[in-house]
N, CA, C and O of each residue as an XYZ file, in Angstrom:
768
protein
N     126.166    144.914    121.275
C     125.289    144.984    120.121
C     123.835    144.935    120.615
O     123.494    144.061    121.411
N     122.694    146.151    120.013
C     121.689    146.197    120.501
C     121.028    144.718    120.020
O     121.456    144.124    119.030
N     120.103    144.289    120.725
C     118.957    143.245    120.594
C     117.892    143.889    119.593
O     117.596    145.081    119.504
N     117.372    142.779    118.839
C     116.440    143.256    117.576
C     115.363    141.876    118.018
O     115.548    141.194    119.026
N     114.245    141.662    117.039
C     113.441    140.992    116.701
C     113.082    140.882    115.018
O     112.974    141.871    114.293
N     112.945    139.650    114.624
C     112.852    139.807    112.973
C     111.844    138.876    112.766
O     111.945    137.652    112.843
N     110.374    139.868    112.365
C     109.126    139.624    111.727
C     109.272    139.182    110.309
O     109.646    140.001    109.470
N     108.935    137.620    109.890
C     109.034    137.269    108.529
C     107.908    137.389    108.092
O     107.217    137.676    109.070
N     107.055    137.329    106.882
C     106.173    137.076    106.301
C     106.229    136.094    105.174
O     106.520    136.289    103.994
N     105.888    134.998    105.795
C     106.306    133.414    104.926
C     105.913    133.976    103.413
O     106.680    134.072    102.455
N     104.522    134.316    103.466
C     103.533    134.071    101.786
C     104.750    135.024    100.844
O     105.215    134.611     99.781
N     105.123    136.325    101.466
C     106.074    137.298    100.804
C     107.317    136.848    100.368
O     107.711    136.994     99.211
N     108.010    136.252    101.343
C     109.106    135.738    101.321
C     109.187    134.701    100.241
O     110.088    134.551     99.416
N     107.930    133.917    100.416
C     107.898    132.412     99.647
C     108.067    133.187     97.824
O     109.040    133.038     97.085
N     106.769    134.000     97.512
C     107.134    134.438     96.274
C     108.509    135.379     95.938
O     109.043    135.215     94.842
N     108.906    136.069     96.606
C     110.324    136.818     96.651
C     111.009    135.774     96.331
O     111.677    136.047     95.334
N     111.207    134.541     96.734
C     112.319    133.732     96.828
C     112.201    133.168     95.457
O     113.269    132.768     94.993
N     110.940    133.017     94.551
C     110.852    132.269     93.808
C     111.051    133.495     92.451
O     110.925    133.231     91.255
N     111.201    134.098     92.713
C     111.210    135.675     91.713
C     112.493    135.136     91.362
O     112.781    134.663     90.262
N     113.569    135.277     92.787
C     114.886    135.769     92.170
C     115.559    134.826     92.194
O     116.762    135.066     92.293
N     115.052    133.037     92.105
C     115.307    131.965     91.763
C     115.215    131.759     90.141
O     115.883    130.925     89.530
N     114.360    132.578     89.600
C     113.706    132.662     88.220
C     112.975    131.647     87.957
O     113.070    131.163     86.829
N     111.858    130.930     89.133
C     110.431    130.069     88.832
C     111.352    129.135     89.760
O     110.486    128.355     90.159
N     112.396    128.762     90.286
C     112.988    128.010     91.208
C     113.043    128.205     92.697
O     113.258    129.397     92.916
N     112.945    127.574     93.707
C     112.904    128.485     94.873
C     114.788    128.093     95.481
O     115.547    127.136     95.325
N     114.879    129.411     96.182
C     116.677    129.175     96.413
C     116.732    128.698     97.743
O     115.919    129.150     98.550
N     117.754    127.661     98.177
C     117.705    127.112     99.365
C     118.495    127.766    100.191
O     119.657    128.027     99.877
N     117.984    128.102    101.315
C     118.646    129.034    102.318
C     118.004    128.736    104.117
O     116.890    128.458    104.561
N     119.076    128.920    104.624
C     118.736    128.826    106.127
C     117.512    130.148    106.856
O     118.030    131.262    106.926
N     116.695    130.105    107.133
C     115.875    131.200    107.225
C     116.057    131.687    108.243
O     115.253    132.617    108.187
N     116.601    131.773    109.311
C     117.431    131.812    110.917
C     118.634    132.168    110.586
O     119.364    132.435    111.540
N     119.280    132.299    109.082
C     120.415    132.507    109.407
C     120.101    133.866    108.543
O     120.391    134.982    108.974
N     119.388    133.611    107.099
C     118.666    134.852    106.707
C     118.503    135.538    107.909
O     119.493    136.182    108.257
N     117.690    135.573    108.521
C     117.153    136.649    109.602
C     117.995    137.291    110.739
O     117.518    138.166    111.462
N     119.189    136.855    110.864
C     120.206    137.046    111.591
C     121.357    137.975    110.667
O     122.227    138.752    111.062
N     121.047    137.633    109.545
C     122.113    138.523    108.390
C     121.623    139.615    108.134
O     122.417    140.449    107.700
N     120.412    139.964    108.266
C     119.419    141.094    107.954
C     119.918    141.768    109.194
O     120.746    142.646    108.952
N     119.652    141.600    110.377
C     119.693    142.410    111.430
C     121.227    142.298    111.543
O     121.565    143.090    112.423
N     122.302    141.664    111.039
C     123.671    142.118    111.190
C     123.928    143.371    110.396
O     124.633    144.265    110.864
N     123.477    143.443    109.427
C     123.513    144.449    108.096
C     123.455    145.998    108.814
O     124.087    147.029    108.587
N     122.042    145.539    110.107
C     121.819    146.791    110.485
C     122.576    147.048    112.032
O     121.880    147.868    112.630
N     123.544    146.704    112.725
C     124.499    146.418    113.208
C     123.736    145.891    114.692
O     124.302    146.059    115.773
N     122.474    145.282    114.586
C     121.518    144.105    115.693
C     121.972    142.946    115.878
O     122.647    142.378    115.019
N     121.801    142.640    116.537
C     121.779    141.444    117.335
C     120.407    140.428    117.366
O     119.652    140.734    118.289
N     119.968    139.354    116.591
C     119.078    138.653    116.243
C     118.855    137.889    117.536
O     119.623    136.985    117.865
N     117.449    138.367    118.523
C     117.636    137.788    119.569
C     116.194    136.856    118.860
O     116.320    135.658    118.608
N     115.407    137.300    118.706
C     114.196    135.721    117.866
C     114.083    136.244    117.005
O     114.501    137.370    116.735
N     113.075    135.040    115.961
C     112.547    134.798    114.941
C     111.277    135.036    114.987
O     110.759    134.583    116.008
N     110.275    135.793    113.987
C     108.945    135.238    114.202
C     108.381    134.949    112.749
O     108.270    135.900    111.975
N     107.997    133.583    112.321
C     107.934    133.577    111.146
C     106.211    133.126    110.794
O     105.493    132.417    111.498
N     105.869    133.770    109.527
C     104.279    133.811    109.378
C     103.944    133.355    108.207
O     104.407    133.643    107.103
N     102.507    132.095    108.713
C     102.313    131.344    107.017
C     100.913    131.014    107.117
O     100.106    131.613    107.826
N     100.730    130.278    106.558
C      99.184    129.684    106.042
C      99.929    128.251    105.570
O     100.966    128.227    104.907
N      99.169    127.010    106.058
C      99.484    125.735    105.487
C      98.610    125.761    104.354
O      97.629    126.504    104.333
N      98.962    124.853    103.235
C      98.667    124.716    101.962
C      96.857    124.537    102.153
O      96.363    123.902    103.085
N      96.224    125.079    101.312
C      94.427    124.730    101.392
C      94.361    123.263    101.210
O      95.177    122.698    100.483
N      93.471    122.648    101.805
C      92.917    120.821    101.937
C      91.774    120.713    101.813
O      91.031    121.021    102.745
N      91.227    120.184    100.472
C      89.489    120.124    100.186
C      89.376    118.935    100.746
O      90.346    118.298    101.158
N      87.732    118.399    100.825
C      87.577    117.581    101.939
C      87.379    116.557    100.956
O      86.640    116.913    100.038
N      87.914    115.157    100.866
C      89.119    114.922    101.056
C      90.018    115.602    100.103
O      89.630    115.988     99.000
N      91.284    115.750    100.560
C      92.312    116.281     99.372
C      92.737    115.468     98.294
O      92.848    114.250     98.154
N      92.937    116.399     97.601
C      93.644    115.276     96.431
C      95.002    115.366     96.822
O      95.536    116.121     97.635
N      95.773    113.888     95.644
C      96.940    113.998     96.173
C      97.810    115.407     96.170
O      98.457    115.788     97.145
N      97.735    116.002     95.117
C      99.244    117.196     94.959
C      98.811    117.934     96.320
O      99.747    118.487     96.897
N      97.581    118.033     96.914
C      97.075    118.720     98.284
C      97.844    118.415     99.214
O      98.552    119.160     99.892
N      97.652    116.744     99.284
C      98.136    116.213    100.550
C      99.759    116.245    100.378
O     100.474    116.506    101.346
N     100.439    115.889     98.740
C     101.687    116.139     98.900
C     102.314    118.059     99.785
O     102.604    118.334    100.949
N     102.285    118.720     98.810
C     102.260    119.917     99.132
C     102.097    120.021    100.728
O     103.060    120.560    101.271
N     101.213    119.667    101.456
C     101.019    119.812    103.139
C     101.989    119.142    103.856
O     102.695    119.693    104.700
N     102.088    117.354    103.395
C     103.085    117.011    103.870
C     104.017    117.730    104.041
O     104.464    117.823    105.184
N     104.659    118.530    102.886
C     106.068    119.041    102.604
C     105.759    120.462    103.514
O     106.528    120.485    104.474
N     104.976    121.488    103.489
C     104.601    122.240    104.143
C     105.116    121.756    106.019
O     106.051    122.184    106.697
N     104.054    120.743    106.349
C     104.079    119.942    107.550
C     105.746    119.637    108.156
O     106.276    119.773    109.259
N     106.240    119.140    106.750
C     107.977    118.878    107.705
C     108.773    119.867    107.401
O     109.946    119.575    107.634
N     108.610    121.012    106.940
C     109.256    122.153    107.096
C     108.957    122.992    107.932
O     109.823    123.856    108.073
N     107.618    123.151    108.875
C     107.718    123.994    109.651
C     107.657    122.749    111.196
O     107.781    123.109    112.367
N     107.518    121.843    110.898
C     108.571    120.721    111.832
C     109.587    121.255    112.242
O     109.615    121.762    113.364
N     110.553    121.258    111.490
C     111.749    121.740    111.663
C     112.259    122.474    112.259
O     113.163    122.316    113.079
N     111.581    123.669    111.819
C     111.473    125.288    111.966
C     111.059    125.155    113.491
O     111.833    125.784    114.212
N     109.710    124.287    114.399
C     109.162    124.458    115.259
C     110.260    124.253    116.150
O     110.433    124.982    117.126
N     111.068    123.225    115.841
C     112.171    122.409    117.369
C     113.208    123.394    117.376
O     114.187    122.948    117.974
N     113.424    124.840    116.845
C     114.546    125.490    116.822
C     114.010    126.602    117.830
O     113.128    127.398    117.507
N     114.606    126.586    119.050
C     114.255    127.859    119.950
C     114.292    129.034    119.509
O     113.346    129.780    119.762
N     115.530    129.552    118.642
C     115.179    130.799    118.169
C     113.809    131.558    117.365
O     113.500    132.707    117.049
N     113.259    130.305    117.256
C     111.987    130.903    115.935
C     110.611    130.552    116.442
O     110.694    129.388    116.836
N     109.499    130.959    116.604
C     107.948    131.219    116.501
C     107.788    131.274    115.457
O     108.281    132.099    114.688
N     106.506    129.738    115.015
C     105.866    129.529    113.812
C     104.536    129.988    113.943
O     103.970    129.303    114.795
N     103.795    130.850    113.468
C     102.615    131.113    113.616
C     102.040    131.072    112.486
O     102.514    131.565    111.462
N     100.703    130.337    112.585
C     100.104    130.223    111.057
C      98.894    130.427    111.151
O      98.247    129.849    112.024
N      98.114    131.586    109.982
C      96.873    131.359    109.644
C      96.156    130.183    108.826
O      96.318    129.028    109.219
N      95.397    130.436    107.740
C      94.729    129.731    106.917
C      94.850    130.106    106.108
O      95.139    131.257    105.778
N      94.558    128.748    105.264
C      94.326    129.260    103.463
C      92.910    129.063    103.169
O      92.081    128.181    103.393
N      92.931    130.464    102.450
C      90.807    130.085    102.059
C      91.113    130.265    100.576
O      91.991    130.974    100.084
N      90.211    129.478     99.949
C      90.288    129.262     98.235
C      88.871    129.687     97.830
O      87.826    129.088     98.081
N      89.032    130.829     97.160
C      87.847    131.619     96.519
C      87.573    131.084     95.329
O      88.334    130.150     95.078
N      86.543    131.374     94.239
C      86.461    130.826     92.870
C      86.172    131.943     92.414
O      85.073    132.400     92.729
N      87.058    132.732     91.534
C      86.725    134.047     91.200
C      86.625    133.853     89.478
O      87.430    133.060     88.989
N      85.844    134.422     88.725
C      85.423    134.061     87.015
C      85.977    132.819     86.663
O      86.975    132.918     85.948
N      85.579    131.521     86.993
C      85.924    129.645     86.795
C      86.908    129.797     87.759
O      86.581    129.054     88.685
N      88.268    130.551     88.111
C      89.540    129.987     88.224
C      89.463    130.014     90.183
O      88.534    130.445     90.867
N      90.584    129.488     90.590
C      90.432    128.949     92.079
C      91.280    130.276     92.052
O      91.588    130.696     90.937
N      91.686    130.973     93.149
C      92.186    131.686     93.713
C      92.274    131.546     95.265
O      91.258    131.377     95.938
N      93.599    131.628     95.844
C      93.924    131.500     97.025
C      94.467    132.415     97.998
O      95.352    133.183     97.621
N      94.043    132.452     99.275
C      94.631    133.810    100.415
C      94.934    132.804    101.777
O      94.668    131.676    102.190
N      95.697    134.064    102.175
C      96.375    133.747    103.443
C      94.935    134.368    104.041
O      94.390    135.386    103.613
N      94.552    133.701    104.896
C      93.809    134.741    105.897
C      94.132    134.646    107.313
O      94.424    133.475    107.557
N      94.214    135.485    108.497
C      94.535    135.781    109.595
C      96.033    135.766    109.807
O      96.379    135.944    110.975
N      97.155    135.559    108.759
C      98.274    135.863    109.161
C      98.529    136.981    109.270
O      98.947    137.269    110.391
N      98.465    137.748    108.608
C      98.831    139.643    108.909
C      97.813    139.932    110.494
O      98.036    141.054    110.951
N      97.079    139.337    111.089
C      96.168    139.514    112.262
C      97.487    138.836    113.254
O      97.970    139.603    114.088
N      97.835    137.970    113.194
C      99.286    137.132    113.823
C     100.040    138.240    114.538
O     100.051    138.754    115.657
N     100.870    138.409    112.987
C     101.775    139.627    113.247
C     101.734    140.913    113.722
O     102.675    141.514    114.241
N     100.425    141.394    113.498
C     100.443    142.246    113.973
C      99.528    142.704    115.320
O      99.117    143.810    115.674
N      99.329    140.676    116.212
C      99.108    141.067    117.386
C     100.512    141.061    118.474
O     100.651    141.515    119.609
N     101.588    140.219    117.418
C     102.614    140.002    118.161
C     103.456    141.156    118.402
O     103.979    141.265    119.511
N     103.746    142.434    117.100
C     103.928    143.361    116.729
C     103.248    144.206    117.946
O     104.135    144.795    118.564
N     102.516    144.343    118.250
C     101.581    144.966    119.426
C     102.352    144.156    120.898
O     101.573    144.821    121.581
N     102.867    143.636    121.577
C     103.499    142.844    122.409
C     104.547    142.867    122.965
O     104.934    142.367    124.021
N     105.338    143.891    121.703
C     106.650    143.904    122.175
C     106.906    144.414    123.209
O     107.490    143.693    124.018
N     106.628    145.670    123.573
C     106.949    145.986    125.096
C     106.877    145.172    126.428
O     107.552    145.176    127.458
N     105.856    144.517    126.023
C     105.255    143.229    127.087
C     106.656    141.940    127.581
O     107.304    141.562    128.557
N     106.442    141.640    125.808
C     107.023    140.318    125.755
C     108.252    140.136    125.419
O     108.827    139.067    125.215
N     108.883    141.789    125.328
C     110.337    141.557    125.045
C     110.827    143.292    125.613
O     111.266    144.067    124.764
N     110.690    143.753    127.111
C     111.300    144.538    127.285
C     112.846    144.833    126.702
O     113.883    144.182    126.574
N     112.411    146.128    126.439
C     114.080    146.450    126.238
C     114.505    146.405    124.606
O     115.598    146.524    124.053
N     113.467    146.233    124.210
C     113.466    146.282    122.511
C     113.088    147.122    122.095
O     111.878    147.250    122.281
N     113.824    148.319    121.226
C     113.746    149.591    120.472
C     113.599    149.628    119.259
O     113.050    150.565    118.680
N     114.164    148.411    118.588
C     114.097    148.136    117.238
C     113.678    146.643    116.446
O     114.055    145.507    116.729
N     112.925    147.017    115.554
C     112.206    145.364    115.143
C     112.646    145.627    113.838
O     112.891    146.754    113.406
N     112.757    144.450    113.139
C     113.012    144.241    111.606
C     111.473    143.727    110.724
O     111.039    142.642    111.111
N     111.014    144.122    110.090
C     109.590    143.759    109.435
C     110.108    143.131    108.109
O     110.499    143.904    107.234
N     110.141    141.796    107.893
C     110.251    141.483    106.239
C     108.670    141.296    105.878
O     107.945    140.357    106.207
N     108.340    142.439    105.115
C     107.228    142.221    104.586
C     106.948    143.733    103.073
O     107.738    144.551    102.601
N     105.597    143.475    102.817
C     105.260    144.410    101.908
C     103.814    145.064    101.889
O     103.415    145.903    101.082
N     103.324    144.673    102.627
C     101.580    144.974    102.922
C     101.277    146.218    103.619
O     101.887    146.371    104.678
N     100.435    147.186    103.248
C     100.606    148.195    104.260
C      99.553    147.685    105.305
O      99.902    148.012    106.439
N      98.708    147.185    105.286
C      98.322    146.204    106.200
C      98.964    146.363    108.043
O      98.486    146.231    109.170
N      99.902    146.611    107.609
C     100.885    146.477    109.000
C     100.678    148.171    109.477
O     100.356    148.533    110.609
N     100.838    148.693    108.797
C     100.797    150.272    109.130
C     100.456    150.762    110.318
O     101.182    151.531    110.949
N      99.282    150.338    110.729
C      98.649    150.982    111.856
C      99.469    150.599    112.768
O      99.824    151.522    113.501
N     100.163    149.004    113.141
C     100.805    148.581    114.079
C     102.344    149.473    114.170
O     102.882    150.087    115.091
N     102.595    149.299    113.249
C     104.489    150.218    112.930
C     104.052    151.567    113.620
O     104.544    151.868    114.708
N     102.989    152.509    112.898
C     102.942    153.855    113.611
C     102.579    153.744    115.405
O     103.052    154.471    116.278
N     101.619    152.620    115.581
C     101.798    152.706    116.901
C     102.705    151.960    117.933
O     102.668    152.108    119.154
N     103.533    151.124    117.214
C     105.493    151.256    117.792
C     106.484    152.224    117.917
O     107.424    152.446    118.680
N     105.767    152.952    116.504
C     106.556    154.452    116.436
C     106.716    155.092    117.882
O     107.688    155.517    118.507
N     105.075    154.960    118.210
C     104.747    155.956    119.447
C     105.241    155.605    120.820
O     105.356    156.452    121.706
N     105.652    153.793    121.037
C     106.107    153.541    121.551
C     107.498    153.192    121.678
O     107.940    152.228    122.304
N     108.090    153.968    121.099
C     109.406    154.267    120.673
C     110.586    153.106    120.271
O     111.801    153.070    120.469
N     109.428    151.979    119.466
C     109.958    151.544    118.923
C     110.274    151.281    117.211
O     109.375    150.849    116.490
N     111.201    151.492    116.845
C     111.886    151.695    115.341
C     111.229    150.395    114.786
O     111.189    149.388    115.492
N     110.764    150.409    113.648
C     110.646    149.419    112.541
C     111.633    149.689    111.192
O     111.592    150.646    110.419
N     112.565    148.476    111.177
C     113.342    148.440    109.752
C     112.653    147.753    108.996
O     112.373    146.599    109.319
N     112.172    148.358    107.687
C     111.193    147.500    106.477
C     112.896    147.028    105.995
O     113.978    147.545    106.273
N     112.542    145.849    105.183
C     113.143    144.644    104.232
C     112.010    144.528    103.112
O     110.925    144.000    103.355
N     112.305    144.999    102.012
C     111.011    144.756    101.216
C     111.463    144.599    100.122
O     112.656    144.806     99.900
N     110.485    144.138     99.048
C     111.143    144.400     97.474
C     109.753    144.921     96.431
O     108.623    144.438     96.359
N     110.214    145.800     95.876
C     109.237    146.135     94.606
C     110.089    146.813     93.371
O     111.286    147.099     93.392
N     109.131    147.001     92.257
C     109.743    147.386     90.633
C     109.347    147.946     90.330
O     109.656    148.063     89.144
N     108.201    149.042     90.807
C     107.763    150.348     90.384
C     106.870    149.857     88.884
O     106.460    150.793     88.197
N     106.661    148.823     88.530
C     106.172    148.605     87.837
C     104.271    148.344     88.494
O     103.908    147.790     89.531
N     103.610    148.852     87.638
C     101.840    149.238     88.330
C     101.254    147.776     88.625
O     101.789    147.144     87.714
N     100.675    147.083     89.162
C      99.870    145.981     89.366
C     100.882    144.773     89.211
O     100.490    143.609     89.281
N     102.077    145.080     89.016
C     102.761    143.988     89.127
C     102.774    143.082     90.696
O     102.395    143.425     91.816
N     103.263    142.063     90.292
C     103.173    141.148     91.456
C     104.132    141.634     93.007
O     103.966    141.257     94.167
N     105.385    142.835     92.277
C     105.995    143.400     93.613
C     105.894    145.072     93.535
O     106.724    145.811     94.064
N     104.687    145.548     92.755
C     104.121    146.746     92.709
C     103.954    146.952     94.214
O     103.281    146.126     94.831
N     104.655    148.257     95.029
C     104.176    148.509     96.592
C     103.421    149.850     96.459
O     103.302    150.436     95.383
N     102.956    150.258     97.543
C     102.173    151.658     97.671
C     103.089    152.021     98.881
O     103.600    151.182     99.624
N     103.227    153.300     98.985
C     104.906    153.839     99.298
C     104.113    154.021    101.359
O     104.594    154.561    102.356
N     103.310    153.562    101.221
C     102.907    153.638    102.697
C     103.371    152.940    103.461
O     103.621    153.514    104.521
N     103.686    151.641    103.423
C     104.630    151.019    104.337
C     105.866    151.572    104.503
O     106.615    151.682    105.474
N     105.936    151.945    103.186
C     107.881    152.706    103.313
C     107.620    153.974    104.320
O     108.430    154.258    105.202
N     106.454    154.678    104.109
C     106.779    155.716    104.609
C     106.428    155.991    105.990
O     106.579    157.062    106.577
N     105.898    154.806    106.489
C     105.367    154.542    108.449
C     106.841    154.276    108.691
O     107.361    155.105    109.439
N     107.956    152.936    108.058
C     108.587    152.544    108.978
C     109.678    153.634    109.171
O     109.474    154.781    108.773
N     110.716    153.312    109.718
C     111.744    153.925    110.394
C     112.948    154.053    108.643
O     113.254    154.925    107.830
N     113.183    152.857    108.838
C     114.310    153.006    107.324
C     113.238    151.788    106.277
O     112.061    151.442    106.371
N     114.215    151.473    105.443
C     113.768    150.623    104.277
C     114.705    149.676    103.889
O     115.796    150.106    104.264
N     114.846    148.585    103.319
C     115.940    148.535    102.365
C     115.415    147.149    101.273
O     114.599    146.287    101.598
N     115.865    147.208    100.441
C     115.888    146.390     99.527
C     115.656    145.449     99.261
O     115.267    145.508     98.095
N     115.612    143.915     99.800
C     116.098    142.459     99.397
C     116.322    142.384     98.279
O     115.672    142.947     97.398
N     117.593    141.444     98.066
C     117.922    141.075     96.780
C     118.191    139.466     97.029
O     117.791    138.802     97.986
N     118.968    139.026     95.919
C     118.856    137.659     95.396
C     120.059    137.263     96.952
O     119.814    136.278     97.649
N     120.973    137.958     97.188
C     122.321    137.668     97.585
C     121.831    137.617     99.099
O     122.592    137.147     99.945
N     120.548    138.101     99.461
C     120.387    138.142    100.426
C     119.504    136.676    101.134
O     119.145    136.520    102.301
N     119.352    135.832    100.071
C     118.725    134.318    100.439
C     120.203    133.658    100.048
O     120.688    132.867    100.857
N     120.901    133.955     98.870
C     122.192    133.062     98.925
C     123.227    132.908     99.493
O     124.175    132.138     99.341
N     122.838    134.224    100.622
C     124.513    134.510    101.407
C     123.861    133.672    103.164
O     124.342    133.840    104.285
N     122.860    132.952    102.824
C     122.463    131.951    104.025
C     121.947    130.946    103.932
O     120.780    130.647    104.186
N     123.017    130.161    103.450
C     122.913    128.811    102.731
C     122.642    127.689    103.666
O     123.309    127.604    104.697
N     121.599    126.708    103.354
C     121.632    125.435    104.679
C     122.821    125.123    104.991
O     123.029    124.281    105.866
């Protein structure tokens, strides 16, 4: 069975998960997720690389801040002591856009897609990567894997519905190699 690599995108994943929970988030092994994805496509899950932003912390935080981080903090604990997986995290920056707070990941898509750039380096012998994500953001990196003849499988989800929250622009679909779906069965069929 060929060897793969499977690029997560925490912020994507995190709302995906909470979509098809219906406002609940579904509990699932994310290592084992990522290993079921690349079985699907008949790979071999040799790492993990998973991508986040810890919760924003005003100076000092309030509590739901500091709760939220804590919980943030011992989940990618966890995640860190497991050899199969790379935690890499940007920041959260909190804008104030007309009164209301608004929040971004910033430098995680810069993460991924320096690691994404690496593969030849840092993992000879790899032809095919798995991307769970939705940003075309990534684009430039996928076409120039393309060139280095390596395949990108998108994992994505959208509803064709305009400005919605999983509204995509068909450009990521149409850099990577294949596409496919996520659905609900695909966080419940990798249960802790």
């Amino acid at each position: 069975m060929e060897n793969t690599l499977v690029f997560l995108d925490g912020g994507f994943i995190s709302k995906l998960n909470k979509h098809f929970g219906e406002d609940n988030y579904i509990k699932y092994d994310m290592i084992k997720f990522a290993k079921n994805l690349a079985k699907k496509q008949g790979l071999f899950c040799k790492h993990v690389f998973y991508y986040n932003a810890p919760p924003f912390q005003e100076t000092p935080p309030t509590f739901e801040q500091r709760r939220k981080k804590e919980g943030y903090d011992k989940f990618t604990e966890i995640l860190s002591k497991k050899k199969e997986i790379t935690v890499r995290e940007g920041r959260c920056q909190r804008l104030k856009v007309d009164g209301e707070f608004k929040y971004k990941q910033k430098g995680v898509d810069t993460l991924m897609t320096i690691d994404l750039s690496h593969i030849k380096d840092d993992f000879p012998g790899i032809s095919k990567v798995i991307l769970v994500a939705c940003d075309t953001d990534f684009c430039p990196v996928v076409e120039d894997a393309k060139k280095r003849k390596i395949k990108s499988i998108l994992y994505t989800y959208f509803d064709r519905v305009r400005d919605s929250r999983f509204s995509r622009a068909n450009h990521l679909i149409a850099c990577c190699s294949e596409y496919f779906q996520l659905n609900k069965e695909d966080f419940t069929s990798s249960p802790i």
